[in-house]
N, C-alpha and C positions, 0 to 999 in steps of 0.2 A: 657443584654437587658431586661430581666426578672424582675431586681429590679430594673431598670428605670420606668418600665412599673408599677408597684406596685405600687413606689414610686408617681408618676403622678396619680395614680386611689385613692390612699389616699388625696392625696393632693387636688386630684379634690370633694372626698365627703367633708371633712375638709371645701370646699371653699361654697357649696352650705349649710351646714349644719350652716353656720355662715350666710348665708342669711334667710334659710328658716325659722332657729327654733325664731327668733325675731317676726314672725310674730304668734304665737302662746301665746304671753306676752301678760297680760292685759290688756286694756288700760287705759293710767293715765289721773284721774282726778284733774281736780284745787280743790285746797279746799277752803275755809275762808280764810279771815287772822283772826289770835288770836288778842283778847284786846290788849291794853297796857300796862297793869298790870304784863303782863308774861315774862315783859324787866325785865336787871338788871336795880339798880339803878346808873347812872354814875355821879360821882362826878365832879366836877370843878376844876378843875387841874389848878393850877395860880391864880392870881387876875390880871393884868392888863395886863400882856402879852397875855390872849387869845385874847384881842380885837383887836391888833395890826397886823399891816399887812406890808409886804414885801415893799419894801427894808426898812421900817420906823422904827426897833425894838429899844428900847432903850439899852443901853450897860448892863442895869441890868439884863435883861429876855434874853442880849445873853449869857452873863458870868452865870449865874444863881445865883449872887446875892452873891458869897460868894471872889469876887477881883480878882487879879490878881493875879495868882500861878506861882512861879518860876520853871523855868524846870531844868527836872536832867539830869545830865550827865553821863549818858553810857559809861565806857571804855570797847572795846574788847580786850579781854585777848591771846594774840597772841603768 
C-alpha cells in the first residue's frame, strides 16, 4: 500500500511540475525575417522537364534521357 501511495505522490508532483515549470519560460518573440542574400543559391535542375506538368511529360524527362534499359534476371539459388 505504501508504494502505491509513493508511487501516486511522485507521479502527482511529476504531473503538476510539467505544468507549472512552462510557465516560468520566457516568452518568444517574432523576429525579422533575414534578406535574401542569406539563401543558398539553387540551381535549375533540367531544362524543359521543369516546365511540364502532370499527366503531360514527354518520354525523355520520364526515362531521364538515357533509352530504354533492359532488365536483368535474377535467378534464386535454391
Amino acid at each position: 500500500m505504501i508504494k502505491i501511495l509513493s508511487a501516486l505522490t511522485v507521479s502527482t508532483f511529476i504531473a503538476s511540475a510539467l505544468f507549472i515549470l512552462p510557465s516560468f519560460a520566457p516568452p518568444v518573440e517574432a523576429k525579422p525575417a533575414l534578406a535574401k542574400g542569406d539563401r543558398l543559391v539553387s540551381g535549375v535542375i533540367g531544362t524543359n522537364c521543369a516546365k511540364q506538368t502532370w499527366p503531360n511529360y514527354s518520354a525523355s524527362c520520364l526515362r531521364g534521357g538515357a533509352g530504354i534499359r533492359e532488365a536483368r534476371l535474377i535467378h534464386a539459388r535454391g
